[in-house]
C-alpha angles and dihedrals in degrees: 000000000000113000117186103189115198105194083038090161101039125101094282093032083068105055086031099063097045084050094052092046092050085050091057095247118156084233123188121192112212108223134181106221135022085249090067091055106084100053090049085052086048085060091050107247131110110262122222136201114229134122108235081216099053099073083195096054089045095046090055093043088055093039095053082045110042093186126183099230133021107205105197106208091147109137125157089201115157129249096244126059096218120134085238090047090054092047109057092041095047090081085055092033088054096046094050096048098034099041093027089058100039075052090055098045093052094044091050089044086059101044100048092251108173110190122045126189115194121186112239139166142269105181102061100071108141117253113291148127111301127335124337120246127196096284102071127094117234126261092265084164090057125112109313101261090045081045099052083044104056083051096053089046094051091048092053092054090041091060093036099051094036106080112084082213101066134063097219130183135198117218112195105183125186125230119313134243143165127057119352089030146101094236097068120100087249085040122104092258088053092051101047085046090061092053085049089241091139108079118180105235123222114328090334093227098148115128112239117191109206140205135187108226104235088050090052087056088041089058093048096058094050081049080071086079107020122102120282117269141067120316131182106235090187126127126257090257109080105165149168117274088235083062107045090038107055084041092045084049090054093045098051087051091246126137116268105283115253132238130255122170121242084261106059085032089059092038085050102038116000145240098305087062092050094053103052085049097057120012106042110125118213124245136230124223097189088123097049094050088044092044110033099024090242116184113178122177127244114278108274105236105040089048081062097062 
């Protein structure tokens, strides 16, 4: 089939579009510039101009296209996983997700499109007993920047499962690791693990679902056929940030990380970091595994231990 990619050139457009490619999709990469073409052609699909943020560039890119699925990875996230850092790219982060998909969807209603993928997430579930399925709502009462998140989130999903016309799909992917991401030993988080700048915070009890990139790619491209809805597309590791973290730090080479209470956690880096620290709630991907036939691999480094 036909597979039009938006966020053709972040950390899941990469390994997508190989995947689509291997699968014997006609597959296109939306880019913004000339200058982004040729690495979407090296990964063997066909590269498009269009600003996700110009509904009329994007209409006629779809519309030159028709293809049978869109598939939104666009993200605008920073290079570095600071919570300044967060903080300053998530005005950016929320327009490009929020206006490029309401773009997309237009675009797909008007061309007939049948078939619609939306990055989502697996790591914001609101408190509860054991991990979260698909069913749960987010922790739209968490810390302000989770909580802005979940809504935006839930807005996303919202707009993207709404339309009769469309089969649409929720990926809720868990946090990313492997090549192209914060979470590698040469990757921003390793190095900043090496310098000892990721404390566990409190009793780090926090749940974190995991996924390997290039699983989380693998997964996307068995959504094309699966039943319309929300999967988690996480590993079978959640674990407490006291956990990944000592055995990320080991793996990374880096001296154990040290300890800092909630308090100085929230004084040096605020109420966002506290929270993922201590109040994430893990995800299941029964459904996934059930559904999609999803099959990640353990988390790296605590598969090292």
């Amino acid at each position: 089939m036909k597979v039009f990619i938006a966020g053709a050139t972040g950390a899941i457009g990469r390994p997508l579009l190989k995947g689509l490619a291997l699968a014997g999709h006609a597959t296109f990469g939306m880019v913004r510039s000339q200058s982004s073409s040729a690495s979407v052609s090296a990964m063997g699909a066909e590269p498009v101009i269009a600003d996700a943020l110009d509904a009329a560039s994007v209409s006629s890119a779809v519309a030159r296209v028709r293809p049978d699925v869109i598939i939104n990875e666009l993200t605008s996230l920073p290079k570095h996983y600071t919570p300044s850092d967060m903080e300053a790219a998530a005005e950016a982060d929320t327009r490009v997700r929020m206006e490029g998909n309401r773009n997309l969807l237009a675009a797909a209603l008007q061309t007939g499109v049948r078939r619609f993928l939306v990055q989502s997430t697996g790591f914001w579930y609101a408190p509860g007993e054991g991990l979260a399925d698909e069913r749960e709502g987010f922790a739209f009462s968490a810390s302000p920047g989770v909580a802005a998140g979940t809504q935006r989130y839930a807005e996303l999903e919202a707009m993207t499962l709404t339309p009769p016309q469309l089969q649409s799909v929720a990926l809720r992917y868990g946090f990313f690791y492997g090549p192209g991401t914060w979470f590698t030993t040469d990757g921003d988080v390793g190095e900043q693990a090496r310098h000892q700048q990721v404390p566990i915070i409190g009793d780090g009890q926090g749940v974190w679902s995991w996924v390997h990139i290039e699983d989380a790619a693998d997964a996307t491209v068995k959504a094309l056929d699966c039943a319309s809805g929300a999967y988690n597309i996480v590993d079978d590791n959640p674990s407490e940030q006291r956990v990944w973290l000592t055995a990320f730090a080991r793996y990374c080479g880096a001296p154990e990380p040290p300890h800092v209470s909630e308090q100085q956690a929230l004084q040096a880096a605020g109420a966002d970091a506290v929270y993922y620290a201590t109040r994430l709630r893990g995800a299941s991907n029964a459904k996934a595994k059930r559904e999609l036939g999803f099959n990640p691999r353990p988390l790296e480094w605590l598969a090292t231990r």
